[in-house]
N, C-alpha and C positions, 0 to 999 in steps of 0.2 A: 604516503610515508614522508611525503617533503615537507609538509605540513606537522605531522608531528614531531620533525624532529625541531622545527623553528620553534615551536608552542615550548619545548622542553628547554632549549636553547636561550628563549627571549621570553621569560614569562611574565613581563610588562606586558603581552600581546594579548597575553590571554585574555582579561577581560574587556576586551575590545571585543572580540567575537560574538555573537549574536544570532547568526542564520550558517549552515553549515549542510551545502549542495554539493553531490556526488554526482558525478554522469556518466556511466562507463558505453560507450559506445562498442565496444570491443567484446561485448558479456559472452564468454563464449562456453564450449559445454563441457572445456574441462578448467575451467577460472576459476572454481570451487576451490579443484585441486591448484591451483597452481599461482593464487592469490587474486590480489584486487587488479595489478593493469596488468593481466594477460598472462601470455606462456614464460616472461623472460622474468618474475615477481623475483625470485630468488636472487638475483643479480641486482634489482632494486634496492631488496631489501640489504644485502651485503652492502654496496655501495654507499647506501645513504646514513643506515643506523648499525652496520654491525662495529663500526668503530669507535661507537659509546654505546652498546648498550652493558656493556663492563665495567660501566662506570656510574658513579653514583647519581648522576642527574637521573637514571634508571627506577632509582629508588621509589620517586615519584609518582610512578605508575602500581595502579594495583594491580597489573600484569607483568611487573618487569621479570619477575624470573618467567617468565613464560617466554618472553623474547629474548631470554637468555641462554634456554634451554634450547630454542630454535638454533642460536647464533651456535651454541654448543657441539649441537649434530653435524652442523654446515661444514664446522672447524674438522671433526672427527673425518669426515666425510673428503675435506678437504686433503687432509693429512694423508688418508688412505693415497691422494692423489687420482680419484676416480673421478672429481666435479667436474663436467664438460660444460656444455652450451645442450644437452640434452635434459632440459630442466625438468621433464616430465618426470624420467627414470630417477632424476634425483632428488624429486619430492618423494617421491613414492619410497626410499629410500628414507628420506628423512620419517617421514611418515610414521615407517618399520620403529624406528626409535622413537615417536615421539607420537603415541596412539590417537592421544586428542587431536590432533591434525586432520584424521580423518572424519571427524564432527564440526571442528569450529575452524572455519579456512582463517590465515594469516589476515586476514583485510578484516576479518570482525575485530580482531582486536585492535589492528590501528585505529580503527572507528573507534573504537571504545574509550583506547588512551586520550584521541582528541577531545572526545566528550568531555571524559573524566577533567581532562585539564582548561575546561570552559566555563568557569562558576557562572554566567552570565545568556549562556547560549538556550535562545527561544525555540528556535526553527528549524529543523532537520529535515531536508528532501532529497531522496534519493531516486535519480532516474537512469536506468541503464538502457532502455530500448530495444531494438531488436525483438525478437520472434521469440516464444517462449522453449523452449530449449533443454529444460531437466528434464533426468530420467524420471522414471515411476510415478505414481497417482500425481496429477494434476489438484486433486481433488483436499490431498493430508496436507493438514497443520501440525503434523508429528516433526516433522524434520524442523525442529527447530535450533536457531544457533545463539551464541554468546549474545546477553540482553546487553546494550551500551551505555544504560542509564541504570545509574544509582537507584536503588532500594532502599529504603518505600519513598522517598521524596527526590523529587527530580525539578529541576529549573526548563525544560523541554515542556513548551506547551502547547507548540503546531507541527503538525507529519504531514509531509507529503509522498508518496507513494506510489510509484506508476504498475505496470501492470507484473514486468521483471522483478522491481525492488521486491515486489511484494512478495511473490511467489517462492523468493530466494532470501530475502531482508527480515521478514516480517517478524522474526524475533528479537529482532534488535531492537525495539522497543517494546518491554514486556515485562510482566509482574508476576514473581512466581509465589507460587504457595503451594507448597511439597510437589505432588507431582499435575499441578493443573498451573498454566499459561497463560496469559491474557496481553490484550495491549495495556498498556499501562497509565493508572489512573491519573497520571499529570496531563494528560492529553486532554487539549478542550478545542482544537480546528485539525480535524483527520479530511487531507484530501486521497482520493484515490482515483488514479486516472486506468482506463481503460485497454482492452488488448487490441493495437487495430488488427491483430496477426489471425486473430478467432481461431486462435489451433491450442485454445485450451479455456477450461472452467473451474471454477472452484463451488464447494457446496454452500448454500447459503446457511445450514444448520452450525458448520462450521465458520465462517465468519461471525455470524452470530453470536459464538462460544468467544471468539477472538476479541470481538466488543463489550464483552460483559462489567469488563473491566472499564468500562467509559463512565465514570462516574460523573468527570466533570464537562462532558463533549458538547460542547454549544453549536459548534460546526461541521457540517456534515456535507461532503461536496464528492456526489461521484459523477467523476467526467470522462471524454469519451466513450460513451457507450459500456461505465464500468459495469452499470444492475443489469444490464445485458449478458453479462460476462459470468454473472452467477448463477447456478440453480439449484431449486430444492433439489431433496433427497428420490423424493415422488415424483422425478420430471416425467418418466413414464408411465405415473400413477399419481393422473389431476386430482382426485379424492382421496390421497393420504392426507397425513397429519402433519406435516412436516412444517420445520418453517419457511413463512413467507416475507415481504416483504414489512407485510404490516404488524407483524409478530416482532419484526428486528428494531423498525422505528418505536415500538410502545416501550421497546428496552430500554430508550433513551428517552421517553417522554417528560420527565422532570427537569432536564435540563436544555434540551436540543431549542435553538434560538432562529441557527438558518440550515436549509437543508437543501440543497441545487442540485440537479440531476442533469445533466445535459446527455445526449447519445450521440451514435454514430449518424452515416446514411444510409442504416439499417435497422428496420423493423420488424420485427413478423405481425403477420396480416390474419392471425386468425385469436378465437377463444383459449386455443390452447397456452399462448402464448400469455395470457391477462391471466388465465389462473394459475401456472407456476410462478407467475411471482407477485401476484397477491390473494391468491387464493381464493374460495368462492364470491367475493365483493367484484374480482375486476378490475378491480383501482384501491388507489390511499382509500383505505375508510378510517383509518386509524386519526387522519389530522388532526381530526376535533380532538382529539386526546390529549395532543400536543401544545400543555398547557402555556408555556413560552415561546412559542414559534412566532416570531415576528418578518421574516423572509422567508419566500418558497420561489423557486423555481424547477421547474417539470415541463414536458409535454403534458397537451389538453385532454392526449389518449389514457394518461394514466390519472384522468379526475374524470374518465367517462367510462361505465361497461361496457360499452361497445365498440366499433370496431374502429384501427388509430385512425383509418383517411376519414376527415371529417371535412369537407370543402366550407371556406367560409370567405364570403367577399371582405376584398381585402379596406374596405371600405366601413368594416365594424370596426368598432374602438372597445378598449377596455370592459366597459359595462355589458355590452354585447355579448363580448367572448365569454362573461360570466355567466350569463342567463344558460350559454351549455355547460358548466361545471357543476356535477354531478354530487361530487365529494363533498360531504361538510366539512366546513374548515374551522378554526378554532378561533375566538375573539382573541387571542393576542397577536394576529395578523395584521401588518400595517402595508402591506409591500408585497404585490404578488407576479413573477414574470411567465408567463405561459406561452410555450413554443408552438404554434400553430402547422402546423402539416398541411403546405396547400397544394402539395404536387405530388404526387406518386410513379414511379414505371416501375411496372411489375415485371418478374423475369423469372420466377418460377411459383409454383402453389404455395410456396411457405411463406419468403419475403418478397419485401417490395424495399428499391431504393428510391428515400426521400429524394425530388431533385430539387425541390424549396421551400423552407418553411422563414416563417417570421415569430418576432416575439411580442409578445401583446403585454402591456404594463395595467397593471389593476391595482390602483391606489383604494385603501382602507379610511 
C-alpha cells in the first residue's frame, strides 16, 4: 500500500519501475479475508490511503471508487463506533456491505492500481512461501480474482510464480473472453517454482487450460520440483486420455525457445510415475516438435523410458551422456544441460531421495 500510495503521489516515479516483487512471508489462511500483510490490513490500509483516497489524485485509478467504497464502509463502521483492533469481525462486517470483498481481497487491487500506474513495468514476481494453506479443491482454477493487467495489450512480459502465488495469484495475470480465463497473452518467460510442502497438486488438464493463452511464451522454467507437483486427471487410470506432459509442451510448440525443469530430492522410482506425466512414451517425445527450442534443461530420466537411477561414471562428458538420451530432440537445439542422478537412498517402495546428482553440458 506504501508503494501505491508514492506511485500516486510522485508520478515522475512511475516510469522508472520495471520489475515489481511481492514476498509475503506471513500468507496465512485468513489473508484472503483480511488483506495483503496479515490480520491488522485494515489499519494499514486506513493509515496509509484512507486520507486521499477522497481525493482526486484517486481519480487515477481504474478502481478508485472501489477504494472509496472500501474507505466508505470503514467510515460508517467507524461512526457506529464498533472498529476495534478485532480486524477479523470487522472485515467481515465490511464485507456485509461491500459483497465483492468476499471474491476479490483488498491486495488484488492494490496490485492492480500499482500495475496500472507502471507504463513501463516488465517483470512481476510473486512469492509468498509457506505450506499451501487454502480451503477446498487444491486441484480448481475456478476461484479466480481481479486480473492486474490491462486488456488485451499489456507491457508485462515475464511471471514469476511460486507454488502459494500461484494457487492463490494465478488470476492476476489473465485474459478473459466471456466466461473462459487464461494466463495472458503478453506473457513470453513464465517461471513457476515448486511446492517444497507436497501437501498439495493441481491437475495438469487444468494448467494446460491456464497456458493456452501463451501465445507468445518463449520461456518455460518449472523449478523446484514444480512437474512434480502436477497430475493428470488419470493419476489412477495410467491408460486414460488425459493430458500429459507432452500434450502441454506441443501447446506451445511454435514459439517455446528454452524450457528448464529442475526438481526436488525426490523422485518416484517406478513406471507408474513416467506415465502420468508423459504418458505412454515415458519421457519428452514431443521435443522434435519443438520447432524453436534452442535450450533444454531436464533430468536424463525424463529423455529415457526407463527407470530414473541410471549410474554413470562420473568420468563421461557430454557426448557420452548423449549416446543414453532416448528422446529425439529437435535441430534447433544449440545448448543442452542434463542432470544426471548418480546416487540414490531408497526409504520406501515409491520414492527414493537423490543424494547427488551432477549436470552434464551437451554443446550442439
Amino acid at each position: 500500500m506504501t508503494l501505491l500510495r508514492s506511485l500516486l503521489f510522485y508520478p515522475h516515479n512511475r516510469s522508472l519501475v520495471r520489475c515489481f516483487a511481492v514476498f509475503r512471508k506471513d500468507f496465512l489462511e485468513d489473508t484472503r479475508l483480511c488483506g495483503p500483510v496479515g490480520a491488522d490490513a485494515l489499519d494499514v490500509f486506513i493509515n496509509i490511503l484512507g486520507g486521499s483516497v477522497f481525493t482526486p489524485i484517486f481519480d487515477e485509478l481504474q478502481d478508485g471508487g472501489f477504494f472509496r467504497g472500501v474507505m466508505t464502509a470503514l467510515q460508517v463502521w467507524l461512526g457506529d463506533g464498533c472498529f476495534s483492533h478485532d480486524y477479523q469481525s470487522t472485515w467481515i462486517s465490511v464485507v456485509e456491505r461491500l459483497p465483492q470483498l468476499s471474491h476479490d481481497a483488498l491486495g488484488d487491487y492494490v496490485l492492480r492500481g500499482i500495475v496500472q500506474l507502471c507504463p513501463l513495468l516488465r517483470d512481476i514476481q510473486l512469492s509468498y512461501g509457506g505450506s499451501f494453506c487454502r480451503g477446498g479443491s487444491h486441484n480448481d482454477l475456478d476461484r479466480i480474482h481481479l486480473s492486474i493487467l490491462p486488456d488485451p495489450f499489456s507491457s508485462v512480459t515475464s511471471l514469476t510464480l511460486d507454488w502459494e502465488a500461484f494457487h492463490n495469484e494465478k488470476g492476476l495475470v489473465v485474459h478473459r473472453d466471456g466466461d473462459k480465463e487464461w494466463c495472458h497473452s503478453s506473457i513470453e518467460r513464465l517461471t513457476l517454482l515448486g511446492n517444497p510442502h507436497n501437501d498439495g497438486s493441481l491437475k495438469l488438464t487444468n494448467l494446460w487450460r491456464w497456458l493456452r493463452g501463451s501465445v507468445r511464451l518463449r520461456e518455460l522454467r518449472l523449478m523446484r520440483g514444480c512437474d512434480e507437483d502436477v497430475w493428470r486427471d488419470e493419476v489412477y487410470d495410467p491408460e486414460g486420455c488425459g493430458i500429459d506432459w507432452n500434450d502441454l509442451l506441443l501447446s506451445l510448440k511454435d514459439n517455446l525457445e528454452v524450457l528448464v525443469i529442475e526438481g526436488t530430492n525426490l523422485i518416484m522410482d517406478d513406471n507408474f510415475d513416467a506415465v502420468w506425466r508423459f504418458g505412454s512414451p515415458k519421457m519428452f517425445s514431443c521435443l522434435h516438435e519443438l520447432k524453436r527450442l534452442s535450450y533444454l534443461k531436464t533430468f536424463l530420466h525424463t529423455l529415457r523410458d526407463d527407470c530414473p537411477e541410471i549410474n554413470i561414471p562420473r568420468t563421461w562428458d557430454g557426448p557420452g551422456v548423449l549416446e543414453l538420451v532416448q528422446a529425439k530432440l529437435p535441430p534447433s537445439l544449440k545448448r543442452m544441460d542434463v542432470v544426471v542422478v548418480e546416487e540414490t537412498v531408497y526409504f520406501d517402495s515409491y520414492y527414493c531421495k537423490i543424494e547427488r546428482s551432477r549436470t552434464v553440458r551437451v554443446e550442439f
